[in-house]
Residue, then its C-alpha position, 0 to 999 in steps of 0.5 A: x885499973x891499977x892494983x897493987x902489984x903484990x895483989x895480983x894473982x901468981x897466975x897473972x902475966x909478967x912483962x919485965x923491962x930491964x935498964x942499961x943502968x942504975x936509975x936514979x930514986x927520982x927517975x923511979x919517982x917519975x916511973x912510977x907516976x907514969x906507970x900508974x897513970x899508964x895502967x889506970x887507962x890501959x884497956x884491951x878492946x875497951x875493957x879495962x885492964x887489972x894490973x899492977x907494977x914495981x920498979x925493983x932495985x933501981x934497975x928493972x920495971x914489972x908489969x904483971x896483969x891478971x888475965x882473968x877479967x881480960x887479957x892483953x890483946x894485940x893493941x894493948x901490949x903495943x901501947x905497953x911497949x909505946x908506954x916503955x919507949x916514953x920512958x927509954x926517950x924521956x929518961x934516955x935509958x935502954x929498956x928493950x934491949x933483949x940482947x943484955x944479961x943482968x946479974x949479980x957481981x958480988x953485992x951489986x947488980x952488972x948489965x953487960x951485953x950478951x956477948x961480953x956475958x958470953x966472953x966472961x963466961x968462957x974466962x970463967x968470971x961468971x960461974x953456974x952459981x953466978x944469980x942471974x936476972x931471967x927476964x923470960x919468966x911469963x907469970x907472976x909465980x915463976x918470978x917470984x921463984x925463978x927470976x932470981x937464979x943461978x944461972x946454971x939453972x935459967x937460959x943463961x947456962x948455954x953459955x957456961x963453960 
């Protein structure tokens, strides 16, 4: 059952799945139709699913599910991820990469690989200050106040010289 994702409780679980690239208003359009049509039939051992989405900034597709009525099971999250791979074929954009740091570079958002992200912040062209997207967050609550930060303040701060 799909919600509107600002209803879903802080405790709800959170998948974040970031492009390679900025999509286009349409391609949001067309995620949204298919994310709300994936959630409407997304079930874990036959009951339904609570859970809601949004498409933030072009770039980063949320899908948050309250676990209180039912959790994801196994089979379910590997439709979700079946779900995001239709999206990465039918729009040719890399969804699944882990392996990339999104962040801010002044007013506009930059993707670039770990290892460049490594090599930026050995040059000092990224700094501890420098807001980081930390996809790593699991809850609805740690997104909401911890995926935006500075990335002396997430995972990304290992690599800062």
């Amino acid at each position: 059952m799909v919600i509107d994702f600002d209803k879903l409780p802080d405790e709800s679980r959170i998948w974040i799945y970031q492009a390679n690239r900025k999509l286009s208003d349409e391609e949001v359009s067309a995620i949204e139709i298919k994310a709300a049509e994936f959630l409407s039939q997304w079930t874990a051992h036959g009951a339904d699913l609570e859970a809601g989405f949004e498409v933030r900034y072009n770039r980063f597709i949320v899908i948050g599910l309250n676990q209180a009525n039912a959790s994801a099971s196994g089979c379910s999250i590997d439709a979700s991820v079946r779900f995001i791979q239709s999206i990465e074929k039918d729009l040719t954009v890399d969804l699944l990469d882990k392996m990339n740091v999104t962040f801010y570079n002044g007013k506009f958002i930059a993707h670039k690989s770990l290892a460049d992200f490594k090599k930026m912040a050995k040059a000092r062209s990224v700094s501890p200050n420098t807001v980081v997207f930390n996809n790593l967050v699991n809850t609805k609550a740690e997104y909401k106040e911890h995926w935006e930060v500075p990335a002396k303040d997430s995972w990304h701060s290992r690599f800062l010289a």
